[in-house]
ROGU-706299 format. One record per residue (C-alpha): x, y, z; residue in one letter. Coordinates in steps of 0.02 Angstrom, whole numbers, padded with zeros to 5 digits, always signed. Last residue first. Layout:
% ROGU-706299
XYZa;...
END
This chain:
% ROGU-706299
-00779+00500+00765x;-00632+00441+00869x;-00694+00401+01040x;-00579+00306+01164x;-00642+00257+01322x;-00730+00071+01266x;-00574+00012+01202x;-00441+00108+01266x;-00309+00179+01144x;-00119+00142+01174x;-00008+00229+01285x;+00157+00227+01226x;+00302+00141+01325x;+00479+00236+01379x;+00463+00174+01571x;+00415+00350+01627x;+00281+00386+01490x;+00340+00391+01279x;+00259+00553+01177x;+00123+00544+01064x;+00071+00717+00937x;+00254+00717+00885x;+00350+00905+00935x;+00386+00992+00794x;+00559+01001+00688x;+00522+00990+00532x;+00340+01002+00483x;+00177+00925+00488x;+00019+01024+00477x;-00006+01007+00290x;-00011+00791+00342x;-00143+00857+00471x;-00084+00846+00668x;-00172+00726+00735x;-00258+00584+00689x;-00384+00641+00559x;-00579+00638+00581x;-00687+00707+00442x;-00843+00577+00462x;-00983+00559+00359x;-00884+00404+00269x;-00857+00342+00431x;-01031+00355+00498x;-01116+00294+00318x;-00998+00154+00299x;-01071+00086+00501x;-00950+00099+00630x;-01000-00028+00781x;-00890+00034+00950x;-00738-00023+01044x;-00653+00130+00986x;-00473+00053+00946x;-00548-00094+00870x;-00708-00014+00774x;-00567+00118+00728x;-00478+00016+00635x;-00605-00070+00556x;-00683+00083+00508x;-00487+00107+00432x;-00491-00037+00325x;-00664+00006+00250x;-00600+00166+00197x;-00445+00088+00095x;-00543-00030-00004x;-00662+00111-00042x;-00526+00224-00094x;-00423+00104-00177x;-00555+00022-00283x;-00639+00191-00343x;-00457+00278-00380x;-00384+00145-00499x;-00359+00277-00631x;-00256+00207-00788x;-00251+00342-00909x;-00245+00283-01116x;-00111+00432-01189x;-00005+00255-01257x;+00147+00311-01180x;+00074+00334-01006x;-00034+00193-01019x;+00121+00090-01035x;+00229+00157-00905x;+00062+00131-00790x;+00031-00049-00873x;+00246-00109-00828x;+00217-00016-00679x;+00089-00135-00595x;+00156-00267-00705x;+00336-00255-00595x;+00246-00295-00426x;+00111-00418-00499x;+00237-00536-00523x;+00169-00683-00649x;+00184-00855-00645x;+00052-00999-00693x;-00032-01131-00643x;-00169-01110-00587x;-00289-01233-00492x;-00434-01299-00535x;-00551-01436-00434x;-00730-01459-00513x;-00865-01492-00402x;-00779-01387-00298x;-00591-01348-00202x;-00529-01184-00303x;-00345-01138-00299x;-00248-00996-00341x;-00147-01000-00182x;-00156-00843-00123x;-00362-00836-00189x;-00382-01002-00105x;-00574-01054-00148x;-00709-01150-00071x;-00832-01267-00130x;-01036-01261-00151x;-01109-01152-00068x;-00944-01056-00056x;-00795-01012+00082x;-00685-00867+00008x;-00497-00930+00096x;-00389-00774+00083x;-00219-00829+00174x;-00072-00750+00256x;-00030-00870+00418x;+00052-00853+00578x;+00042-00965+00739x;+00115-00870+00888x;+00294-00842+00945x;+00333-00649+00887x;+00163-00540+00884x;+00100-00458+00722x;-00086-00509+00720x;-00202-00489+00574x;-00391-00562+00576x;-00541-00518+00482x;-00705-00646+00465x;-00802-00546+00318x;-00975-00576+00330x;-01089-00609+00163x;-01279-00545+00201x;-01297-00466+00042x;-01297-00289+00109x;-01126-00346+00191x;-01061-00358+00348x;-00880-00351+00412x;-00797-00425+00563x;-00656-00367+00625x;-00504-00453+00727x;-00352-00351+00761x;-00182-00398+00870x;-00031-00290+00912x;-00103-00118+00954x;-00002+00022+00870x;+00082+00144+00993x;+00279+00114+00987x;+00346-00050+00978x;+00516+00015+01018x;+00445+00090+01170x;+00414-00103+01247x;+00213-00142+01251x;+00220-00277+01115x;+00145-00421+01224x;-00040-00404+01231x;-00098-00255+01133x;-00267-00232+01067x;-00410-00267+00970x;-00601-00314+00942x;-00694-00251+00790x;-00866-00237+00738x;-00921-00182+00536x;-01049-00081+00460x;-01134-00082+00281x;-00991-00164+00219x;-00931-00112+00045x;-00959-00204-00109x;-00856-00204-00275x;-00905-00361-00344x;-00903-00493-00201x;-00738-00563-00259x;-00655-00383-00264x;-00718-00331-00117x;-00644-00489-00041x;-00472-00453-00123x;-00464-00254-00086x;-00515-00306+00113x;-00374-00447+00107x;-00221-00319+00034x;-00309-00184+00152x;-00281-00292+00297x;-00103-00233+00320x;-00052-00078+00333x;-00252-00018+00339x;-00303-00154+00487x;-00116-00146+00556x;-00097+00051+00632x;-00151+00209+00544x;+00041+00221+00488x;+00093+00381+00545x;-00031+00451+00686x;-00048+00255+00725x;+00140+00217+00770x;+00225+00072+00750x;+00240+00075+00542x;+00337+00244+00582x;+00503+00191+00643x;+00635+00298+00564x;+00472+00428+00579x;+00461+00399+00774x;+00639+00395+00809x;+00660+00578+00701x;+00520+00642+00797x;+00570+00594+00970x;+00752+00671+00916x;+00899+00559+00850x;+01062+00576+00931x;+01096+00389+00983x;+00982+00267+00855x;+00838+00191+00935x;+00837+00009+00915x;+00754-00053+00752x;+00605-00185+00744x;+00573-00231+00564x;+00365-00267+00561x;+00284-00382+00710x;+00312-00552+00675x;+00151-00620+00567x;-00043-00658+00542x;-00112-00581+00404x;-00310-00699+00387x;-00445-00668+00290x;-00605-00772+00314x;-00742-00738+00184x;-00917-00805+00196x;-01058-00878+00097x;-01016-00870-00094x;-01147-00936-00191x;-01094-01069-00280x;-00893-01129-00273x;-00883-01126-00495x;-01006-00992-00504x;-00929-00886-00637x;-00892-00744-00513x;-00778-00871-00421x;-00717-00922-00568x;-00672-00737-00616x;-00591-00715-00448x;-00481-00873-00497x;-00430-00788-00661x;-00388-00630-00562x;-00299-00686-00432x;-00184-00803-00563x;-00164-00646-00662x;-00111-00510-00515x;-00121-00344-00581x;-00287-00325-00445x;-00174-00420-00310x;-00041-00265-00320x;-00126-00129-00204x;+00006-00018-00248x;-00121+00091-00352x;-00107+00175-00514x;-00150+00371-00544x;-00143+00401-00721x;-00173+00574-00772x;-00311+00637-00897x;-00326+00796-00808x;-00498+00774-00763x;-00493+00609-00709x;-00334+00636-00644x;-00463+00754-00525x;-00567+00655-00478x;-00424+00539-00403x;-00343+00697-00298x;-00513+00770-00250x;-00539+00571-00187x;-00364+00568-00109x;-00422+00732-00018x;-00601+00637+00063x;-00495+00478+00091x;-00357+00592+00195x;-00507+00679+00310x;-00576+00488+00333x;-00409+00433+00417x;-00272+00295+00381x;-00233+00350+00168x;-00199+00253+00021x;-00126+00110+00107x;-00063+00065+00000x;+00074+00124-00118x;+00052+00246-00241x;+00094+00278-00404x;+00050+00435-00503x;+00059+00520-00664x;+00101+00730-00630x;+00012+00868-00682x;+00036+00993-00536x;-00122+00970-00482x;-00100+00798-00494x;+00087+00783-00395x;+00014+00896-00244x;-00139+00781-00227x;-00050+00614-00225x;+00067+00704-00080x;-00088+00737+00014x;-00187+00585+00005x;-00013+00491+00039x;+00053+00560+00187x;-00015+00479+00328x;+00041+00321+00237x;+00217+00351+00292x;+00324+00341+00110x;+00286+00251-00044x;+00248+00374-00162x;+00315+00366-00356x;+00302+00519-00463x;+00294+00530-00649x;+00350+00688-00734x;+00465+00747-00614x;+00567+00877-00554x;+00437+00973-00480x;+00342+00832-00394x;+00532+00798-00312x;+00546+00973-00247x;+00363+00979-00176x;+00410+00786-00078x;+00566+00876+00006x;+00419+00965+00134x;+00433+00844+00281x;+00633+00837+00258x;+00775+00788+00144x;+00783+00806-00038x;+00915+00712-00162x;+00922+00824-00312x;+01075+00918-00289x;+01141+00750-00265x;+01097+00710-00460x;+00983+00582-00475x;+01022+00511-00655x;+00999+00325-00622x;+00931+00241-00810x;+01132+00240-00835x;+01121+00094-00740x;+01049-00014-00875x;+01162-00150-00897x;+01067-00292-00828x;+01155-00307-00681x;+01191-00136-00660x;+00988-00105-00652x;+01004-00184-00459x;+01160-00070-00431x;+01090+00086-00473x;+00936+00053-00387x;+01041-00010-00199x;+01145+00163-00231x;+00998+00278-00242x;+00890+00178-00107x;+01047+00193-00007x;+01100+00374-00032x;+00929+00433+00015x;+00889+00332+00163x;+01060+00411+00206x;+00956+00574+00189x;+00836+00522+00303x;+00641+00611+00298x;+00665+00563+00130x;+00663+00630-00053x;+00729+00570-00215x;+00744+00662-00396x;+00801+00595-00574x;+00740+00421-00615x;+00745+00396-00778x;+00637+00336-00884x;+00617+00289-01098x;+00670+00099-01062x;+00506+00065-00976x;+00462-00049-00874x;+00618-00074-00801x;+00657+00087-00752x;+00472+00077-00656x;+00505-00118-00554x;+00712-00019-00523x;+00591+00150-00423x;+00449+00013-00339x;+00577-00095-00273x;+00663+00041-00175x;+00488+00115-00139x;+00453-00043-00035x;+00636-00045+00044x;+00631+00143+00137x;+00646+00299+00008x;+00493+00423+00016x;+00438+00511-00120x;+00516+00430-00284x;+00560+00534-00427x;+00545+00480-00616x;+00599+00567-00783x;+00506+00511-00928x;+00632+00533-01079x;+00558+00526-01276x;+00531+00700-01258x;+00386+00799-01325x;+00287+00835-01178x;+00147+00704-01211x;+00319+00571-01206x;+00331+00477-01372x;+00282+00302-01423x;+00401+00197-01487x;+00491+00163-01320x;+00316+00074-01255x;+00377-00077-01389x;+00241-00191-01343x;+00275-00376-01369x;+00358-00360-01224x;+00202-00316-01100x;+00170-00474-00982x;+00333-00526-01023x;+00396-00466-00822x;+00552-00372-00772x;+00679-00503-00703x;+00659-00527-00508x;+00780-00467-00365x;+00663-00347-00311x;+00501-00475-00331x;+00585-00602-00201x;+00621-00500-00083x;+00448-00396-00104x;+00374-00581-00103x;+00439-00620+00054x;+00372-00474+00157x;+00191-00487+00046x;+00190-00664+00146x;+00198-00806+00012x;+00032-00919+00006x;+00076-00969-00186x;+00044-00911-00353x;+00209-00945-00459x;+00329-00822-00444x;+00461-00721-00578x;+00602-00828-00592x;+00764-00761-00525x;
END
């Protein structure tokens, strides 16, 4: 399949598309085999924390960058999860003859809240892309114990994660590790080029930003006879908050990291949100609300119009439209509307180049860190999210003051405890009340 041309594809479609895709030419005219491992060994063994579709893709996008790894160690809260993601890899690098790039033995395919120490151990680079909850504290564990780093977004869904994914970043500093970020649009080429326009004043000044995710709820499972509250809720964990932190960071955080981007790096100064759930109130939607709007503003005076939705029957749309003094732009589309119409035209898939520079930078002893972008993108997501479940203006300062974690801590988790939300007589979860509920 050819890799894609820039287009208004949900992220849902474009991670089908992507893990069928031919490894990028972004980097073949370098030969990353040539240069040797920091250990010593040619070989850069690979183990993936957490094994649901996006990690999938992320564990064949890493063998294919780079002809040198091997992916030796898996973990899951599921060990069929497990099996699959082992057996769908295998058979994806089968097609181009490279399955012998699987070497997970099944003494090496981990189960449980605490299977993500076994797989840091095995591994030289670790890939994490698991219930967001988790990420600050698994990203942490793989530094300190010297360990190159992708993770997905979001990057964290509470303040107290931000503050350890920051000791995680600063440190890879330190250590000279790369820590690269699933946050894809910044290895995207036709984003970037447009972005650059932007900066170059081909719209004017830019006035606002709308950002819009609107879409079906995520993949709705029935529960599965003989599994525990616990085991439901993790099998399902994008619909519930103490998991996923809910749509603004699951979601949003691909728009947030875009308009940050276009407005160099800003964060809001404070943000209002309004949210809440309408029509997803059945037990297999869990806790999340099923609508957002936030609105962010800047030191500049830019607002950021907000919006994601995941309700079946209504009007969807994935767009970043940055509206300009003089023209507008279509960052999904690569498009500028001005005194001067552009568009771009070519293809890239910013899913395999995200590995195809961390392989790279491995090899090459040049660290990628993409800690500042992530972490700021990140913490503006979740004052959104709480703006929407509290009811309440959160300024940066408040939520960056703030050590507020849904409950219980990702070092608190452990097999077999009782989830922090539990279902009421009908099987529903209650939600948070605007205007009751105070988080921070």
């Amino acid at each position: 399949m050819k890799n894609q041309t820039c287009s208004n594809l949900t992220r849902r479609e474009f991670l089908k598309s992507s893990a069928a895709a031919a490894a990028t030419t972004t980097l073949a005219s370098l030969d990353v085999g040539r240069f040797a491992h920091a250990a010593g060994s040619d070989l850069l063994k690979v183990g993936l924390i957490g094994c649901g579709g996006r990690n999938t893709g992320a564990g064949f996008q890493a063998m294919r960058a780079d002809k040198g790894a091997r992916l030796v160690a898996l973990c899951d809260i599921f060990m069929d999860r497990v099996q699959n993601a082992r057996q769908v890899i295998t058979n994806e690098l089968a097609k181009d003859g490279k399955a012998s790039q699987v070497q997970v033995r099944n003494d090496h395919c981990f189960t449980g809240f605490d299977g993500y120490k076994k797989v840091i151990e095995a591994s030289d680079v670790v890939l994490i892309a698991n219930a967001a909850k988790f990420h600050p504290l698994h990203t942490k564990a793989a530094i300190e114990a010297g360990k190159h780093v992708f993770v997905e977004k979001p990057h964290g869904i509470d303040p107290y994660g931000m503050k350890t994914l920051k000791q995680a970043c600063d440190l890879a500093r330190e250590k000279k590790l790369c820590v690269v970020s699933g946050l894809h649009s910044r290895y995207h080429e036709g984003y970037a080029e447009t972005i650059q326009r932007i900066h170059d004043g081909e719209i004017g000044d830019v006035i606002a930003i709308e950002e819009n995710f609107l879409r079906a709820p995520y993949g709705i499972t029935e529960r599965k006879p003989g599994l525990t509250e616990l085991e439901w809720q993790c099998s399902t964990q994008y619909h519930f908050t103490w998991l996923s932190g809910d749509d603004v960071p699951q979601s949003l955080v691909h728009n947030l990291d875009r308009s940050r981007w276009v407005l160099h790096e800003q964060v809001p100064l404070k943000c209002h949100g309004l949210g809440g759930r309408s029509s997803m109130t059945e037990g297999k939607y869990g806790n999340v609300f099923d609508h957002h709007s936030v609105i962010y503003e800047l030191e500049s005076g830019v607002r950021i119009y907000a919006f994601c939705r995941t309700t079946t029957g209504c009007y969807d749309e994935s767009s970043s439209i940055v509206l300009g003094s003089k023209g507008k732009a279509s960052l999904l589309n690569c498009r500028i509307w001005g005194e001067k119409n552009w568009r771009w035209q070519g293809q890239c898939d910013p899913y395999q180049i995200e590995h195809d520079r961390l392989f790279a930078a491995i090899r090459a002893g040049k660290p990628i860190n993409n800690g500042d972008y992530m972490i700021r993108s990140t913490m503006t997501t979740i004052m959104g999210q709480i703006s929407c479940y509290t009811g309440k203006q959160v300024t940066w300062d408040e939520i960056n003051a703030s050590d507020f974690a849904y409950p219980p801590k990702p070092e608190d988790c452990h097999d077999g405890m009782e989830p922090p939300v539990k279902p009421g007589p009908d099987g529903s979860y209650a939600v948070y009340i605007p205007g009751q509920t105070k988080l921070i």
